[in-house]
ROSENU-450281 format. One record per residue (C-alpha): residue in three letters; x, y, z. Coordinates in nm, 2 decimals. Layout:
REC  aa      X      Y      Z
REC Ala      X      Y      Z
...
***
This chain:
REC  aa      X      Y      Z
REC Unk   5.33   0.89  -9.50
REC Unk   5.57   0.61  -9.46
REC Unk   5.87   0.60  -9.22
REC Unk   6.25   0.52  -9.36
REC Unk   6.35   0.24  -9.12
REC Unk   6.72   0.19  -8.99
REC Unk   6.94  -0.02  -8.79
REC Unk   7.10   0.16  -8.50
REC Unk   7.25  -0.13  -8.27
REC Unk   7.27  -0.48  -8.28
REC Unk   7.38  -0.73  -7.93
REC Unk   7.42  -1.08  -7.99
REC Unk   7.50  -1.39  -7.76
REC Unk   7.61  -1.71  -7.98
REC Unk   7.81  -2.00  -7.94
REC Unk   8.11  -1.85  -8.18
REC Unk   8.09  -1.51  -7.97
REC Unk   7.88  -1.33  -7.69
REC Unk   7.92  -0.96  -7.82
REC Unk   7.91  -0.82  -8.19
REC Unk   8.29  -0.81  -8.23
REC Unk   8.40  -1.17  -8.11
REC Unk   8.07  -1.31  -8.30
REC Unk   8.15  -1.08  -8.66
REC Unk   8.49  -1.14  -8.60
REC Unk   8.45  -1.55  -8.59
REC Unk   8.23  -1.54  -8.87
REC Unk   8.49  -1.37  -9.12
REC Unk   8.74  -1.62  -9.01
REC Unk   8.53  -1.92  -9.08
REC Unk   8.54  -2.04  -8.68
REC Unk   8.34  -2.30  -8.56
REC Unk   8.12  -2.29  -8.29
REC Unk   8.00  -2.62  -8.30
REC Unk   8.15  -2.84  -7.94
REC Unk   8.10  -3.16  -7.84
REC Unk   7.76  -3.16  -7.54
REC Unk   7.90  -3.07  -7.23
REC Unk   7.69  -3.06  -6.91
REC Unk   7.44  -3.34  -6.98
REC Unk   7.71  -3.61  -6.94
REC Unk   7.45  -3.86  -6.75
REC Unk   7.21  -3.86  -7.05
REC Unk   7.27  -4.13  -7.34
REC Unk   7.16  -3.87  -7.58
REC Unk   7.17  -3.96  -7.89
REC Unk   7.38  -3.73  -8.08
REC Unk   7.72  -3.58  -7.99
REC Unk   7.75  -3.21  -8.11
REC Unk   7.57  -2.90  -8.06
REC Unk   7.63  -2.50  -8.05
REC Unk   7.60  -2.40  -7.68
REC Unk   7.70  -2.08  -7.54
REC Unk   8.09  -2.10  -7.38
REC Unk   8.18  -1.88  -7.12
REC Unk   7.86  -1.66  -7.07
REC Unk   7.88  -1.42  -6.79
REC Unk   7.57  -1.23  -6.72
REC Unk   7.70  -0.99  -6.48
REC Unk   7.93  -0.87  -6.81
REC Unk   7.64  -0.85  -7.00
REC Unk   7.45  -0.61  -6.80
REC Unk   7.21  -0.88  -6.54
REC Unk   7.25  -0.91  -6.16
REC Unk   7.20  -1.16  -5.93
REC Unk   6.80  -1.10  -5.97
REC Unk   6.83  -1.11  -6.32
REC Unk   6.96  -1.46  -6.31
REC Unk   6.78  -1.62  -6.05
REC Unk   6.45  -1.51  -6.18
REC Unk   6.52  -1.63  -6.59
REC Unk   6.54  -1.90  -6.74
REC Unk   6.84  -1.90  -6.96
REC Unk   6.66  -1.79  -7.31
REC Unk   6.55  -1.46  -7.09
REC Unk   6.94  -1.42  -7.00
REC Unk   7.03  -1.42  -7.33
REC Unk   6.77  -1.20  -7.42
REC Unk   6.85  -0.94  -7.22
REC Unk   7.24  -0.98  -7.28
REC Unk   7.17  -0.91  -7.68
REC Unk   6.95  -0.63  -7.55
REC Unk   7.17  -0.45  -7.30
REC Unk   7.46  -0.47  -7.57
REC Unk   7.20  -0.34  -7.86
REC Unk   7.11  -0.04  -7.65
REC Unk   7.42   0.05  -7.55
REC Unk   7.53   0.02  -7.92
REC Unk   7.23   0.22  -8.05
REC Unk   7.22   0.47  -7.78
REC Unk   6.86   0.51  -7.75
REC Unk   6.73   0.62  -7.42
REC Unk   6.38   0.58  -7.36
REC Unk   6.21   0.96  -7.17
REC Unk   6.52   1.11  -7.38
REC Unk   6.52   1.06  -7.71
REC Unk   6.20   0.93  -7.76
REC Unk   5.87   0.91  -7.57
REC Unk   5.83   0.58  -7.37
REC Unk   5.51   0.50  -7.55
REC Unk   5.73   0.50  -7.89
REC Unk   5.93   0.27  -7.79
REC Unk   5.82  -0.07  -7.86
REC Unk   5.99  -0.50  -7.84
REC Unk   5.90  -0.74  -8.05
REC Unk   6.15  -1.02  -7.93
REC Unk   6.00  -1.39  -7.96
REC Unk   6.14  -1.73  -7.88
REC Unk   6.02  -2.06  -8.06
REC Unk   6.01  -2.28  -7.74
REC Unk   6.09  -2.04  -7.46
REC Unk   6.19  -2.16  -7.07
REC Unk   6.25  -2.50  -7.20
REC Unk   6.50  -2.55  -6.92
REC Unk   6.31  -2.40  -6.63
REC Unk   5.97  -2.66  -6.82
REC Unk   6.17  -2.91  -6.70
REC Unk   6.34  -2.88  -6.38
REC Unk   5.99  -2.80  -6.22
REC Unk   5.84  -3.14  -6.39
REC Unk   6.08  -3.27  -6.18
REC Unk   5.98  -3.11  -5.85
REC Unk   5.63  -3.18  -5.93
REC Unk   5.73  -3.55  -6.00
REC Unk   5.97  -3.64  -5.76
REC Unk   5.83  -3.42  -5.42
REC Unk   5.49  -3.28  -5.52
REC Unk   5.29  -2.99  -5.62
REC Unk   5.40  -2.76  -5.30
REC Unk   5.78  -2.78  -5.48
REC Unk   5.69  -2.62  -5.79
REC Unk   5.83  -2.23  -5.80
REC Unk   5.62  -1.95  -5.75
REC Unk   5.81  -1.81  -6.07
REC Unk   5.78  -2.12  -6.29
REC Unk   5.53  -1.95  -6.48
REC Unk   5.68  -1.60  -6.53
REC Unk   6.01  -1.76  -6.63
REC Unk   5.86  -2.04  -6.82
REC Unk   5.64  -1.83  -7.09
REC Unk   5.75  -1.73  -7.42
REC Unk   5.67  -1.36  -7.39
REC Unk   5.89  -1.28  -7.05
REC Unk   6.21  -1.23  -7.28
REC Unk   6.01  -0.94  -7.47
REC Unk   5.81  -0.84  -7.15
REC Unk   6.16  -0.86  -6.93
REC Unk   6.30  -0.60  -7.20
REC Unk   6.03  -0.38  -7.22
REC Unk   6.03  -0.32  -6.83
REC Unk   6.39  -0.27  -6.85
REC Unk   6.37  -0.05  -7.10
REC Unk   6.05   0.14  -7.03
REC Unk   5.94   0.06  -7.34
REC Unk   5.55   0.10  -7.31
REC Unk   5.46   0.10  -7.70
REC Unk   5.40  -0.18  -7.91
REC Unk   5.50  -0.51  -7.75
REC Unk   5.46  -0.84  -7.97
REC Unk   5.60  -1.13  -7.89
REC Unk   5.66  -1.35  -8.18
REC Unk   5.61  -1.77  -8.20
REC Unk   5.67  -1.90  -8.56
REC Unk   5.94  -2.16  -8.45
REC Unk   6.27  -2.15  -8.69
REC Unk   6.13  -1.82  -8.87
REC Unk   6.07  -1.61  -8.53
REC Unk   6.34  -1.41  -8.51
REC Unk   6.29  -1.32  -8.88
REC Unk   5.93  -1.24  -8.85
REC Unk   5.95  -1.04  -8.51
REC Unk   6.23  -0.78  -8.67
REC Unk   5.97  -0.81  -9.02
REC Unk   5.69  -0.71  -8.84
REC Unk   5.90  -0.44  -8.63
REC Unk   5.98  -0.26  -8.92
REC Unk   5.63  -0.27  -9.06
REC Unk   5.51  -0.11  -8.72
REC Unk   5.73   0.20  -8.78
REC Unk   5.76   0.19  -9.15
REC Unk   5.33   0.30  -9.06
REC Unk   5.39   0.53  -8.79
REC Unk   5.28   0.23  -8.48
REC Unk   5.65   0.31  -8.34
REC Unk   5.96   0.56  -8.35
REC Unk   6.15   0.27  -8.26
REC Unk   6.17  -0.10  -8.17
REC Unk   6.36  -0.37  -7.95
REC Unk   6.35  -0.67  -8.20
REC Unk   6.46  -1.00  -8.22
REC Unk   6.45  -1.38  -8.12
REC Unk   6.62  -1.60  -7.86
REC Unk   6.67  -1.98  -7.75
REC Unk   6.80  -2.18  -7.47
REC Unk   6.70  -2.57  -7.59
REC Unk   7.03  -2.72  -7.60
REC Unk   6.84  -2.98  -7.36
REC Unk   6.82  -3.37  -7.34
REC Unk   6.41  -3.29  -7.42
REC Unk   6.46  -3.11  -7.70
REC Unk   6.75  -3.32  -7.85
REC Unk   6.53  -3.64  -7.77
REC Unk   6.27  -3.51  -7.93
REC Unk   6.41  -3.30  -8.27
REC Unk   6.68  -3.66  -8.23
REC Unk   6.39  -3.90  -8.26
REC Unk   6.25  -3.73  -8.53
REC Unk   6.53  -3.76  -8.75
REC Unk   6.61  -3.37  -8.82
REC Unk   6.92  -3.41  -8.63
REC Unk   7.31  -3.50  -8.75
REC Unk   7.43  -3.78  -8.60
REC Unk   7.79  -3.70  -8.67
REC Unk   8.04  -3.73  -8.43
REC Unk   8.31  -3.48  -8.51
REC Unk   8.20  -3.12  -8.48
REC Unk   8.36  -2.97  -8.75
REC Unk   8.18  -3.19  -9.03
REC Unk   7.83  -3.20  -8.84
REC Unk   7.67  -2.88  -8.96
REC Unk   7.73  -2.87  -9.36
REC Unk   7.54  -2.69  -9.50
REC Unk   7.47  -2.71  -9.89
REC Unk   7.70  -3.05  -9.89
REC Unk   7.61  -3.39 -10.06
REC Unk   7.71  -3.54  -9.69
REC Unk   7.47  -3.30  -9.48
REC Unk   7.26  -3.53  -9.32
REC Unk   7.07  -3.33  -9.03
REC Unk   7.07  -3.01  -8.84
REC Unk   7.30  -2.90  -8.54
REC Unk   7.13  -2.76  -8.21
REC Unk   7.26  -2.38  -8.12
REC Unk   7.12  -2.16  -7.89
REC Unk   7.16  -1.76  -7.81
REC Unk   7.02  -1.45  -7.87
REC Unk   7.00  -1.15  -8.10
REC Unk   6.85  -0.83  -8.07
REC Unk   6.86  -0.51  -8.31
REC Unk   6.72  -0.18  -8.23
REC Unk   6.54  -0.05  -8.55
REC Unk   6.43   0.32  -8.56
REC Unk   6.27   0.55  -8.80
REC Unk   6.54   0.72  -8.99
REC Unk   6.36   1.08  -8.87
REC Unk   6.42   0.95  -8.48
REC Unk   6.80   0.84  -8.58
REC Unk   6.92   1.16  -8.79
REC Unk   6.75   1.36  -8.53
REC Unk   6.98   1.20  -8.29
REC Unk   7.27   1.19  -8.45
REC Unk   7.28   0.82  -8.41
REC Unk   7.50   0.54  -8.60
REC Unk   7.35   0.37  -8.90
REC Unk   7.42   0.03  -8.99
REC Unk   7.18  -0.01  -9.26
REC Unk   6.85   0.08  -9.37
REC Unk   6.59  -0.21  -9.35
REC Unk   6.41  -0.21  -9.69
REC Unk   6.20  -0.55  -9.75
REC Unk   5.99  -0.80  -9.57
REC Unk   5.84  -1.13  -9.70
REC Unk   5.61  -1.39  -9.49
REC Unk   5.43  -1.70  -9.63
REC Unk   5.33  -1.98  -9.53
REC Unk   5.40  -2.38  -9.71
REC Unk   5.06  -2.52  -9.57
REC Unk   5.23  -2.85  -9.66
REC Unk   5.37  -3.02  -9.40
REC Unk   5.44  -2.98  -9.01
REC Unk   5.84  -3.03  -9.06
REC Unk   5.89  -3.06  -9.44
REC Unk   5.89  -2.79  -9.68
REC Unk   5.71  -2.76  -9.96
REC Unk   5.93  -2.94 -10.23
REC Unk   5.87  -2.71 -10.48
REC Unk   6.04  -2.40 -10.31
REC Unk   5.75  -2.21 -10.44
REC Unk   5.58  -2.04 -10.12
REC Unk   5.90  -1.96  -9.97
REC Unk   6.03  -1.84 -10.32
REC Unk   5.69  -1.59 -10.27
REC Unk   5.84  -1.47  -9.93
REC Unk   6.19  -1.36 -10.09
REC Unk   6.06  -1.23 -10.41
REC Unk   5.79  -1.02 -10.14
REC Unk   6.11  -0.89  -9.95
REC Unk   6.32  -0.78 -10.27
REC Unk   6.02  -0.59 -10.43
REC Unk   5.95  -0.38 -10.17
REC Unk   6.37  -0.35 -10.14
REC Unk   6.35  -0.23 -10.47
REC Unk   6.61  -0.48 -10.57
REC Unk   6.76  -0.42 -10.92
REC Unk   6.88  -0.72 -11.07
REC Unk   7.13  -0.52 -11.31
REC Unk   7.24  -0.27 -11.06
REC Unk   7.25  -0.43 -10.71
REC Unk   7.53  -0.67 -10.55
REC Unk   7.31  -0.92 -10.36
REC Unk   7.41  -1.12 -10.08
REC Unk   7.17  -1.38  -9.96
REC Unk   7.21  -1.52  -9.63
REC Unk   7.02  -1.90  -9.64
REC Unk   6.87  -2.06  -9.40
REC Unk   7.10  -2.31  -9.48
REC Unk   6.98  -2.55  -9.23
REC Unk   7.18  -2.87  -9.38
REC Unk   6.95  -3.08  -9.38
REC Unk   6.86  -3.31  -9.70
REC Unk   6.56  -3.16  -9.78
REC Unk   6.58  -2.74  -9.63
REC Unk   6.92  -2.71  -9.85
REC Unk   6.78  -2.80 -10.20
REC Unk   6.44  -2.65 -10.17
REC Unk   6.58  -2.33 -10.08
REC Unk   6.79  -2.32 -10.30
REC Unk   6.49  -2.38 -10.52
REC Unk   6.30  -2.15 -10.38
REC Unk   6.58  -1.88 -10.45
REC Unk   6.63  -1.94 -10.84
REC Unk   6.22  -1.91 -10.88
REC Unk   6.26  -1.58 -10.66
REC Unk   6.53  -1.41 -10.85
REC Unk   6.53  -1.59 -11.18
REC Unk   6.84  -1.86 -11.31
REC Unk   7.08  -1.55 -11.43
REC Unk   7.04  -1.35 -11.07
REC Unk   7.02  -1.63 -10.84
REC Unk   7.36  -1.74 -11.00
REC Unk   7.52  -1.41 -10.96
REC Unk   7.42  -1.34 -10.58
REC Unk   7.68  -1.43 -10.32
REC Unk   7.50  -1.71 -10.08
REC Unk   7.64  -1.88  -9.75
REC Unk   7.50  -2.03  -9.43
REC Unk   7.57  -1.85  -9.08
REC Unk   7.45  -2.20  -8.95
REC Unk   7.79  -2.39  -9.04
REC Unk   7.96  -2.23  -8.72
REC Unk   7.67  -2.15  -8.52
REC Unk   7.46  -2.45  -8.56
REC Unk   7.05  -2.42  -8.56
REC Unk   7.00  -2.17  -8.28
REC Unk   6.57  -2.22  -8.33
REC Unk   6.41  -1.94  -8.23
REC Unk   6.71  -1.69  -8.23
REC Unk   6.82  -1.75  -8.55
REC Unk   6.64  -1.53  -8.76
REC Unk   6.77  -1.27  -8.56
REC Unk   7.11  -1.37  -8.51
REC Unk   7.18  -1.42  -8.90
REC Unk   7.01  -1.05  -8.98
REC Unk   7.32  -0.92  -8.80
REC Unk   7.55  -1.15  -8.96
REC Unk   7.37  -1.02  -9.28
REC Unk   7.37  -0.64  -9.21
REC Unk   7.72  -0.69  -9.08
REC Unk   7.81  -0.83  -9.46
REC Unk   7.69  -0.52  -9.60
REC Unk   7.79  -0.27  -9.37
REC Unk   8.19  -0.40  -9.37
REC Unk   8.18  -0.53  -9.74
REC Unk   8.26  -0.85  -9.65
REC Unk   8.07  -1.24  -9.70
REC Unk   8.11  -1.44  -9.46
REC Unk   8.23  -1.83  -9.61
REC Unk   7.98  -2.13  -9.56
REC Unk   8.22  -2.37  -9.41
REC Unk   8.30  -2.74  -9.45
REC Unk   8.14  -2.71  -9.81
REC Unk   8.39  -2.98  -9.94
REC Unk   8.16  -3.19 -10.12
REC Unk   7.89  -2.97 -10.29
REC Unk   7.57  -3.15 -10.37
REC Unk   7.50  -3.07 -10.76
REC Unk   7.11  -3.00 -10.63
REC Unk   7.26  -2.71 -10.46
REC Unk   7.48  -2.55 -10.74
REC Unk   7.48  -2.17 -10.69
REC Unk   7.72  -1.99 -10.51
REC Unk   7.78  -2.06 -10.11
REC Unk   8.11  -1.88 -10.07
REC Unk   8.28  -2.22 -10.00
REC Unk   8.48  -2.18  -9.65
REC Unk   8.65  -1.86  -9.72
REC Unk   8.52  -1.51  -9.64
REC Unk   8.55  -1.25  -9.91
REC Unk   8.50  -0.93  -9.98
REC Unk   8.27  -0.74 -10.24
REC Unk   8.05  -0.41 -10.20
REC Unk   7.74  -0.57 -10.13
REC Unk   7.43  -0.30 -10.19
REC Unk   7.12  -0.51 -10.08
REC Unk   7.11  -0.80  -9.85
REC Unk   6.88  -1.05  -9.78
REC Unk   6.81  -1.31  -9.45
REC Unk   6.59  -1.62  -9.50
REC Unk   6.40  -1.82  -9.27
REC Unk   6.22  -2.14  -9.30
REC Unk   6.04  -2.31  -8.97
REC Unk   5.85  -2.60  -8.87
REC Unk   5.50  -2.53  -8.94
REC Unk   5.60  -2.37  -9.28
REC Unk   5.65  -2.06  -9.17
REC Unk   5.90  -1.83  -9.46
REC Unk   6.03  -1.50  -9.35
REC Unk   6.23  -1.28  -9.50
REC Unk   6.39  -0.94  -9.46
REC Unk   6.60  -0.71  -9.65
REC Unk   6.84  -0.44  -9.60
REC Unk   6.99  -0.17  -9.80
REC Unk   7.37  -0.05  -9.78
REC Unk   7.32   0.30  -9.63
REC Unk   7.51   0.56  -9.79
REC Unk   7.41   0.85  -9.57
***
């Protein structure tokens, strides 16, 4: 027998808002996260722009003073997103569901970047002695998920996911397929990032991914002829998915019912996608199946990953028209999250799921801003800088990473 699986609370951190209202209601209103670099003043980096997090304060979102001494920033924000998620969903583990139901699947793409680097230092500058005791534990890409778990006393199912600009997308994917077959009542999912760093700018900078644009508002354009790179965010967001069974039972809130899940793989390139759209085409024509999508019925929103870069922007939307076909991939309403947020890596998968299940559950597409100038290689329908609404039924979240990892996941407007 196979488990319904819904959405019963959602916690984000992102550099247009660090809880679900300020981030949904910045979205709708076409705000832009995207700043000038602040903090780093003493590097000659070289680019200007970048989504950080602005005003963050941990002991708001549920840390202490242990909390934040002992993680490096990514783990913060994990934990923020989580602490907001539970709260919103409700779910206590020992109460509404047995501990060893209860599982986290939360994954970052590079993890402690920060923390990497300020003990290179030590170890450079005043030897091995200098390096923390807790360099390692707040270094590794699994402490976000295994932080959450032991907050939560979540002792099911606990996989940390690594598939770079895809992982937020594949760790709620593979959530839901863990209780769709009866591994888990219920899961912490999601992805989060921290790498808004001179490292990682030198080195995504250096390989040419990155805009060099000076003025924030035009930097991160999406689906424009005058894209030329990606913008740096960083966050968190976390969802608590649940069997629809351990949700009714509870008489818990439902967002949506999670309905689809696509993964493939380019095996093309280590930063290029496959030019021909087709194996991420496979991984959102895998996620609408199994929706049940009806091409004739269904109002489809597609949330791209919509990275604005030269080549992500025109193979996806490539990859879209082979999925649905020319007549449905021109009738489905399209924008990028990633024009106000920026590219927040490992997070973003996540992050853009809620912006997507948000979009069905209010009825509302958020706009793909600064789309002045569309590029006639991208010529469907990217809800140019203006929200609007329509009764969206099934919903869609891409993701496309370094490494050629495609993910996809689909939800369902829920009726109940």
């Amino acid at each position: 027998m196979e488990n319904r699986v819904v959405i019963t609370g959602m916690g984000v951190v992102s550099p247009v808002g660090n809880n679900l209202t300020d981030f949904w209601n910045s979205l709708v209103e076409g705000k832009c996260g995207i700043d000038f670099i602040k903090g780093y003043e003493e590097y000659e980096l070289p680019v200007s722009v970048a989504g950080q997090i602005k005003d963050f304060n941990p002991e708001e979102c549920g840390l202490d003073r242990n909390d934040v001494r002992r993680n490096d920033p990514y783990c913060q924000f994990a934990l923020a997103a989580a602490n907001e998620a539970m709260k919103d969903s409700g779910l206590k583990s020992g109460e509404h569901i047995a501990p060893e139901r209860l599982g986290v699947y939360i994954g970052a793409g590079i993890g402690g970047l920060q923390t990497f680097f300020n003990e290179s230092e030590k170890l450079i500058k005043e030897g091995v002695r200098r390096v923390s005791p807790l360099f390692v534990p707040m270094m590794i890409g699994n402490i976000a998920a295994g932080n959450v778990a032991i907050k939560y006393n979540a002792q099911g199912v606990c996989l940390p996911v690594v598939t770079a600009c895809a992982t937020g997308t594949h760790a709620i994917g593979e959530a839901f397929r863990a209780i769709k077959h009866g591994y888990a009542d219920a899961i912490i999912a999601g992805g989060a990032e921290a790498s808004v760093h001179p490292l990682a700018i030198g080195g995504f900078a250096n390989s040419k991914a990155l805009s060099r644009s000076n003025d924030p508002k035009t930097a991160s354009i999406p689906f424009n002829l005058n894209r030329s790179g990606f913008v740096m965010g960083e966050g968190a967001g976390v969802l608590v998915l649940e069997s629809l069974e351990s949700a009714q039972k509870r008489g818990a809130k439902i967002y949506a019912e999670v309905v689809g899940y696509g993964n493939s793989c380019d095996a093309h390139h280590v930063t290029a996608p496959s030019p021909d759209g087709i194996p991420a085409s496979r991984a959102i024509k895998q996620s609408l199946d199994e929706a049940g999508f009806d091409a004739e019925k269904d109002v489809l929103y597609i949330n791209a990953h919509g990275t604005s870069t030269p080549l992500n922007d025109k193979t996806e939307t490539a990859a879209i028209k082979l999925a649905l076909g020319e007549e449905a991939a021109r009738k489905a309403m399209i924008s990028s999250t990633k024009s106000m947020t920026g590219h927040m890596l490992g997070a973003t998968g996540a992050v853009e799921l809620i912006a997507t299940t948000l979009t069905v559950h209010h009825g509302i597409v958020t706009p793909t801003i600064g789309l002045d100038t569309p590029d006639p290689e991208c010529d469907l329908d990217y809800t140019p800088n203006v929200a609007r609404k329509a009764d969206v039924t099934v919903a869609i979240s891409n993701s496309l990473g370094f490494g050629g990892h495609n993910g996809c996941v689909a939800v369902r407007k829920w009726n109940g």
